[in-house]
DRENMAR-850550 format. One record per residue: residue number from 1; residue in three letters; x, y, z of N, C-alpha, C in turn. Coordinates in nm, 4 decimals, always signed. Last residue first. Layout:
<recs>
REC   n res     n.c1     n.c2     n.c3    ca.c1    ca.c2    ca.c3     c.c1     c.c2     c.c3
REC NUM ALA        X        Y        Z        X        Y        Z        X        Y        Z
...
</recs>
This chain:
<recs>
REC   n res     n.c1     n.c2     n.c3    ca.c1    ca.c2    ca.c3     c.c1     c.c2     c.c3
REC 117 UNK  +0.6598  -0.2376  +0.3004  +0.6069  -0.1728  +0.2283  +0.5829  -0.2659  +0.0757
REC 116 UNK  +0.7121  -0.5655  +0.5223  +0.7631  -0.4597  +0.4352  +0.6375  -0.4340  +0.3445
REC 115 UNK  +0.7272  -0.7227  +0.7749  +0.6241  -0.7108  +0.6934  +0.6544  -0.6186  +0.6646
REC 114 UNK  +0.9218  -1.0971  +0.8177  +0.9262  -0.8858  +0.8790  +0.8093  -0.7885  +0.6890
REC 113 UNK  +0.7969  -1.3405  +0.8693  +0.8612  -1.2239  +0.8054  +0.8054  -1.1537  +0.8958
REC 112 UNK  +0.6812  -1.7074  +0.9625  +0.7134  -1.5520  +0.9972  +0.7878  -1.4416  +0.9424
REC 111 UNK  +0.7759  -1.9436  +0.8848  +0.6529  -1.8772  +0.8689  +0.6203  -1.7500  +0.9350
REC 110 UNK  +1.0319  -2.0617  +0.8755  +0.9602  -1.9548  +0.7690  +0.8422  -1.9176  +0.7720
REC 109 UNK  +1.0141  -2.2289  +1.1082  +1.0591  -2.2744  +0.9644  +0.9953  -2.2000  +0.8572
REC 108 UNK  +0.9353  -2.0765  +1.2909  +0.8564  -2.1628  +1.2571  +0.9140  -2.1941  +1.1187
REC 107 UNK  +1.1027  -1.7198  +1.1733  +1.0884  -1.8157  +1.2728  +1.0056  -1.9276  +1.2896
REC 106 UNK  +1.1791  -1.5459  +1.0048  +1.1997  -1.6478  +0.9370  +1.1537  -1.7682  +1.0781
REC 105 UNK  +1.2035  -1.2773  +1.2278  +1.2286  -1.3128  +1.1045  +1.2427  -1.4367  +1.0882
REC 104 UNK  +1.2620  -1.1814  +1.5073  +1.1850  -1.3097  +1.4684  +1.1362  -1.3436  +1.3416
REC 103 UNK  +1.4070  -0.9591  +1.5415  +1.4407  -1.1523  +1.5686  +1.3919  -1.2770  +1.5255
REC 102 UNK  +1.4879  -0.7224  +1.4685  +1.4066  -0.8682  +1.3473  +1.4633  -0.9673  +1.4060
REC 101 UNK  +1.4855  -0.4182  +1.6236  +1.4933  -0.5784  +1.5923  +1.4305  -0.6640  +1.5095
REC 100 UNK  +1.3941  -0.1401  +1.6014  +1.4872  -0.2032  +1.4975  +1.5176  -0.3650  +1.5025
REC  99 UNK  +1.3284  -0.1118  +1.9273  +1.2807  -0.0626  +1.7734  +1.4047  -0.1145  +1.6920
REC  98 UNK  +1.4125  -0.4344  +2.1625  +1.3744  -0.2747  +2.1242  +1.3672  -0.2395  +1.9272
REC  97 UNK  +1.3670  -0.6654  +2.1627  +1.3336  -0.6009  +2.3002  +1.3695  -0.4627  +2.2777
REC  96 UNK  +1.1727  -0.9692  +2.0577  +1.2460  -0.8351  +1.9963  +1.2161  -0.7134  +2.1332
REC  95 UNK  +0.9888  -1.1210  +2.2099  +1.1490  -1.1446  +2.2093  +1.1976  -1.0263  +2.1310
REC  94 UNK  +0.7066  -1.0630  +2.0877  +0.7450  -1.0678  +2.1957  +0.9219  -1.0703  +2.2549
REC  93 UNK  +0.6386  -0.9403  +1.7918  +0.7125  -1.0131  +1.8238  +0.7997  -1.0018  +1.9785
REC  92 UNK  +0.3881  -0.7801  +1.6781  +0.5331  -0.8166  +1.6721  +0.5560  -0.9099  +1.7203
REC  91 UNK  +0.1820  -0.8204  +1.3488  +0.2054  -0.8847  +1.4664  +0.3147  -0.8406  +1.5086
REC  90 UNK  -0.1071  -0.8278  +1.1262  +0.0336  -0.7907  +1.1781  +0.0696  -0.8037  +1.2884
REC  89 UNK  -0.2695  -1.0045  +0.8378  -0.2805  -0.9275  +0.9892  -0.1126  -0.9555  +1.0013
REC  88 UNK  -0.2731  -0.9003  +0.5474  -0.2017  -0.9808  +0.5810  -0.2063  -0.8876  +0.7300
REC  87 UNK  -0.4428  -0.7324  +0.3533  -0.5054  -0.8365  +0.4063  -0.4012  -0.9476  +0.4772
REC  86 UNK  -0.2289  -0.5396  +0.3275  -0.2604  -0.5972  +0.2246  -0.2994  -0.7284  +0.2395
REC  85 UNK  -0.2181  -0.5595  +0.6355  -0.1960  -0.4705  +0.5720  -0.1499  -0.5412  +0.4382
REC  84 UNK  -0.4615  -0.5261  +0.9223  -0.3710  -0.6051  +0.8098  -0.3191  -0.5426  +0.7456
REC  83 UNK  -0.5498  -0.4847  +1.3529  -0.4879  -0.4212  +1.1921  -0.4043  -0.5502  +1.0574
REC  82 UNK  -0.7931  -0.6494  +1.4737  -0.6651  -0.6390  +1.4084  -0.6377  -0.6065  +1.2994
REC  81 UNK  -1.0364  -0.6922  +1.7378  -1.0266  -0.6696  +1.6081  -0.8413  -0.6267  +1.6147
REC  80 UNK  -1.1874  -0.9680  +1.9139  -1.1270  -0.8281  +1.9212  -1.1004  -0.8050  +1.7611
REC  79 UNK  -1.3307  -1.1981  +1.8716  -1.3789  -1.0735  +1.8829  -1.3030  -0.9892  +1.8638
REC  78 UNK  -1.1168  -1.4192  +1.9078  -1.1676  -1.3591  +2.0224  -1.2855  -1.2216  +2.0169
REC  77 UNK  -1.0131  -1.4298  +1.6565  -1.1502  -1.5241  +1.6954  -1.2123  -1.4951  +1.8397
REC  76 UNK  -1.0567  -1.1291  +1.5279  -1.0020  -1.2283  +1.5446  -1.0913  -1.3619  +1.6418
REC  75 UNK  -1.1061  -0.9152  +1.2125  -1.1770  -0.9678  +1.4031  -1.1062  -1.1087  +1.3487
REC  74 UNK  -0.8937  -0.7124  +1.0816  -1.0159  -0.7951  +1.0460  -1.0423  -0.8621  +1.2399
REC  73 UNK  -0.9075  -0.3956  +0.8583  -0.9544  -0.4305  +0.9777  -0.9645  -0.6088  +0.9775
REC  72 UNK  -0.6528  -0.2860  +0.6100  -0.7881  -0.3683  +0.6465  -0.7727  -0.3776  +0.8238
REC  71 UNK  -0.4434  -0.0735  +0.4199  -0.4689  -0.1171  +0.5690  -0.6214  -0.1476  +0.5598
REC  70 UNK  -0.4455  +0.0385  +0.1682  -0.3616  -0.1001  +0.1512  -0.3805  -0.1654  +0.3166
REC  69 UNK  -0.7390  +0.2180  +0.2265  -0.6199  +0.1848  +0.1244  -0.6086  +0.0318  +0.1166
REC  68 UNK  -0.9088  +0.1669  +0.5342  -0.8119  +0.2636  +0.4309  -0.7431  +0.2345  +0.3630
REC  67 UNK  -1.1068  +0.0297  +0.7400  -1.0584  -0.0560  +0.6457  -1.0120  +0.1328  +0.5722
REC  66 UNK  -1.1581  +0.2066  +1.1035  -1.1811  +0.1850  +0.9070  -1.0630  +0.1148  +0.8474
REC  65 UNK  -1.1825  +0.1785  +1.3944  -1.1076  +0.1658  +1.3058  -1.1822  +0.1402  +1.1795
REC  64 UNK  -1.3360  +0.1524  +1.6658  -1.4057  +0.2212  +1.5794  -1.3060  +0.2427  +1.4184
REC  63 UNK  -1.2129  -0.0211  +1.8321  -1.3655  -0.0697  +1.7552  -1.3932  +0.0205  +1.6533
REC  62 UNK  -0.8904  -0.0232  +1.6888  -0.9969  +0.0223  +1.8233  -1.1536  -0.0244  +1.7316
REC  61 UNK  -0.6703  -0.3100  +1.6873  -0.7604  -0.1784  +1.6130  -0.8531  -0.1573  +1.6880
REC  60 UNK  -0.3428  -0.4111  +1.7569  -0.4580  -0.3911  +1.7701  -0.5418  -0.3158  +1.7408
REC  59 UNK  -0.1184  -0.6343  +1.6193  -0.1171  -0.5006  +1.6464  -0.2981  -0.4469  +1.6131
REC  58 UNK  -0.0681  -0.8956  +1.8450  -0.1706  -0.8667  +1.7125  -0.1378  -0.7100  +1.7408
REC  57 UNK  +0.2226  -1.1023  +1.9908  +0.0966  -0.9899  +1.9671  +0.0679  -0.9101  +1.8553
REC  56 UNK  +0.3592  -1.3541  +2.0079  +0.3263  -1.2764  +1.8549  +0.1824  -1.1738  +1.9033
REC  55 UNK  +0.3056  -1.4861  +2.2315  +0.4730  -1.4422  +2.1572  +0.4463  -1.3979  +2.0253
REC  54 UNK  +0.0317  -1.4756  +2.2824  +0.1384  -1.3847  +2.3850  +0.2068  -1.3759  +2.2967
REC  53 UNK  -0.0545  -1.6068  +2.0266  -0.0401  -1.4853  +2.0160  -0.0296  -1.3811  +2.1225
REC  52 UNK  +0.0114  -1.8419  +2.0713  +0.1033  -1.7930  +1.9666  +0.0604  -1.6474  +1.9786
REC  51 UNK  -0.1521  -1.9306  +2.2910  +0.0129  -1.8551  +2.3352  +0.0973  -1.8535  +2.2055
REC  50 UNK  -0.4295  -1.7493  +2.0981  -0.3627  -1.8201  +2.2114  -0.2400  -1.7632  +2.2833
REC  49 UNK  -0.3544  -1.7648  +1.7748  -0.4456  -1.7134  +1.8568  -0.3777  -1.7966  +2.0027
REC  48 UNK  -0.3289  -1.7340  +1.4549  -0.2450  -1.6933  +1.5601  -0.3723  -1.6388  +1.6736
REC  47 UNK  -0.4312  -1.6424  +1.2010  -0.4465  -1.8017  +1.2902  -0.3439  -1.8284  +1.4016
REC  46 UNK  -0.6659  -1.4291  +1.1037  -0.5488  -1.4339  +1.1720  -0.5792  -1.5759  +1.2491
REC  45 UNK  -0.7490  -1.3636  +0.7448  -0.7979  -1.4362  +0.8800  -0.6850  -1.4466  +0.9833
REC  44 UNK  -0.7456  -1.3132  +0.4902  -0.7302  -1.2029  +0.5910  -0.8430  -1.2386  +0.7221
REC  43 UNK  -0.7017  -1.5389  +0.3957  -0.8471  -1.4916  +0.3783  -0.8072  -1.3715  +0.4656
REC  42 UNK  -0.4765  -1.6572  +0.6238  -0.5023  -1.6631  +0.4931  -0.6678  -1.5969  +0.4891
REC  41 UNK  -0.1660  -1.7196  +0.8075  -0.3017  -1.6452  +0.8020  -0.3226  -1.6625  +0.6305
REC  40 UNK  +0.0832  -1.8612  +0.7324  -0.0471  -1.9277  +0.7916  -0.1577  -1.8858  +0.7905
REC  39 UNK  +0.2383  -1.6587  +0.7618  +0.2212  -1.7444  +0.6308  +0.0856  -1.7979  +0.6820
REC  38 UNK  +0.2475  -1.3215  +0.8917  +0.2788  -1.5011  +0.9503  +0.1920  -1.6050  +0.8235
REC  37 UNK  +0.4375  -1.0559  +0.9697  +0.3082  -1.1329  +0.9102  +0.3210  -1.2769  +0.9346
REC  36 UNK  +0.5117  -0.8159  +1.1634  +0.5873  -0.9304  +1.1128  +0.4165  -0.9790  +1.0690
REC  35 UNK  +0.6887  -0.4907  +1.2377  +0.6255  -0.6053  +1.2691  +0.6060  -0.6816  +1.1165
REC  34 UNK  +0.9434  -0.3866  +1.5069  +0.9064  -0.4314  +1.3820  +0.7544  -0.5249  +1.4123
REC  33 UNK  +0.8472  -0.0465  +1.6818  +0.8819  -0.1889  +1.6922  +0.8384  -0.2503  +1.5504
REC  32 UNK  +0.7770  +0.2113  +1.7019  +0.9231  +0.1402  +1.6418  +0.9574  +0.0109  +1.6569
REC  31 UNK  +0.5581  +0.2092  +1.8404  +0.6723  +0.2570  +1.9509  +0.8100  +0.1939  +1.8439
REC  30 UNK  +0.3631  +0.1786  +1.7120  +0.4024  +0.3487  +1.6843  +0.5210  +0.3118  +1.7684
REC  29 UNK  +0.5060  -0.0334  +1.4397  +0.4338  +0.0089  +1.5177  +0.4004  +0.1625  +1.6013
REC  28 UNK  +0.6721  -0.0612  +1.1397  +0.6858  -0.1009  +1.2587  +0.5716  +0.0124  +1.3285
REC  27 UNK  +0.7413  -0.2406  +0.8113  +0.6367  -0.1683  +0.8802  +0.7030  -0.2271  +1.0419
REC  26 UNK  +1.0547  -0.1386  +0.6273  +1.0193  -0.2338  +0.7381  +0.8760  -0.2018  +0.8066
REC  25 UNK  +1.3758  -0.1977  +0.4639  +1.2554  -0.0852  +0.4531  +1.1315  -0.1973  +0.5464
REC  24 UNK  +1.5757  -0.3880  +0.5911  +1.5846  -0.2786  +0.4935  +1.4309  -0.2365  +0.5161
REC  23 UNK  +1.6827  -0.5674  +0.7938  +1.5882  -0.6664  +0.6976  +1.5417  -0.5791  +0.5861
REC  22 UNK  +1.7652  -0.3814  +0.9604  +1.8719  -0.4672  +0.9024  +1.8043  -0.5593  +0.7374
REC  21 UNK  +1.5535  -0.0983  +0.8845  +1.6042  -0.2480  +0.9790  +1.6910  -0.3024  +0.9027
REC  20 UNK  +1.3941  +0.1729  +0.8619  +1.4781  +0.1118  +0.8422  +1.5621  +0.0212  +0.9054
REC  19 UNK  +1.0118  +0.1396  +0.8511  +1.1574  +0.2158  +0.9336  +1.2229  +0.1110  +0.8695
REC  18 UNK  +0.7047  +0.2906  +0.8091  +0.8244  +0.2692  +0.7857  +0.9360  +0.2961  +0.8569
REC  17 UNK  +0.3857  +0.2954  +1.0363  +0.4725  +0.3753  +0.9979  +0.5970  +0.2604  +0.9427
REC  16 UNK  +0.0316  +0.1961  +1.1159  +0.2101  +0.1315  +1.1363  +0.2834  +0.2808  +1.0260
REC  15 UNK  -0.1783  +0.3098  +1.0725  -0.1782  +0.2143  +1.2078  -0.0288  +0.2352  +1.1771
REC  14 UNK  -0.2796  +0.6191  +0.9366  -0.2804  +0.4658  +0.9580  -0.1469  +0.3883  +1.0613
REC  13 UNK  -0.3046  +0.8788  +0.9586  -0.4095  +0.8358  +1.0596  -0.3645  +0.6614  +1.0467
REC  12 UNK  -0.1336  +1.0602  +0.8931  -0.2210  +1.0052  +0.7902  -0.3273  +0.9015  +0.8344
REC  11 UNK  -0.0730  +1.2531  +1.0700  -0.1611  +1.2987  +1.0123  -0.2116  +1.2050  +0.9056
REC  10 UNK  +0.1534  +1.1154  +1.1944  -0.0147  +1.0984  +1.2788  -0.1044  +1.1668  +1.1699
REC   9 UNK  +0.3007  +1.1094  +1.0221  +0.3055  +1.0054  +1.0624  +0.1285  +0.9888  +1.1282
REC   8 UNK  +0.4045  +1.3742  +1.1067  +0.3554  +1.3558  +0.9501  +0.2735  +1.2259  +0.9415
REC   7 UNK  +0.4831  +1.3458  +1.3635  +0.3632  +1.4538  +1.3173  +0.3464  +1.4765  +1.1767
REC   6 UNK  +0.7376  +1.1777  +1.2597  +0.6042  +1.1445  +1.3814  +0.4919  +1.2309  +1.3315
REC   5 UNK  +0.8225  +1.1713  +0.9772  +0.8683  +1.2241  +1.1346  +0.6942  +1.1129  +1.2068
REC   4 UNK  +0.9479  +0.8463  +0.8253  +0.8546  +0.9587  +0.8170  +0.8664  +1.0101  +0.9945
REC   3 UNK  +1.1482  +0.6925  +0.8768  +1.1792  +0.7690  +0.7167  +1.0603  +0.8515  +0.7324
REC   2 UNK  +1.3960  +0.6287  +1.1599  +1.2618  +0.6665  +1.0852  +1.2406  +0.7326  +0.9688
REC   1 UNK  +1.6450  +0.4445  +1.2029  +1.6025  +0.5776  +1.1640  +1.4666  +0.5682  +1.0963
</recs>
């Protein structure tokens, strides 16, 4: 269950919305998918690149995205750019196959969470 509607959701213009998961209060994407931070990033640098990041896609920022609040922009080593959120880039998780999954909680011997408010 979603804790904000949708058309409240678009009016604040930022990237991820709250939802409630087994893992309890939860940032997930617009299609309700969880997403997840990864210990490893540091400097609000994303070190997930490659085929860590087929099975961990970057939740993505259009070129023209602003740094707002507790949400940062940062470029990844490809150039492209990626939403953070308290300088921690965000990611889901390829194997979670619908809104509410946390599969990939705690995965790499903990270096993966589910990225809460």
């Amino acid at each position: 269950m979603l804790l904000a509607s949708a058309a409240a959701w678009a009016q604040t213009g930022e990237p991820a919305r709250t939802a409630d998961t087994p893992k309890g209060k939860t940032l997930v994407d617009a299609k309700g998918m969880t997403l997840y931070t990864f210990a490893k990033d540091s400097g609000g640098k994303s070190m997930c690149n490659g085929q860590c990041a087929t099975n961990w896609p970057p939740l993505m920022a259009a070129a023209s995205s602003k740094d707002m609040g507790s949400w940062s922009v940062v470029t990844r080593d490809d150039g492209s750019r990626q939403w953070a959120y308290k300088a921690k880039p965000l990611y889901t998780f390829a194997k979670d196959a619908k809104p509410g999954d946390v599969t990939g909680d705690g995965l790499l011997n903990g270096a993966w969470h589910v990225a809460q408010p």
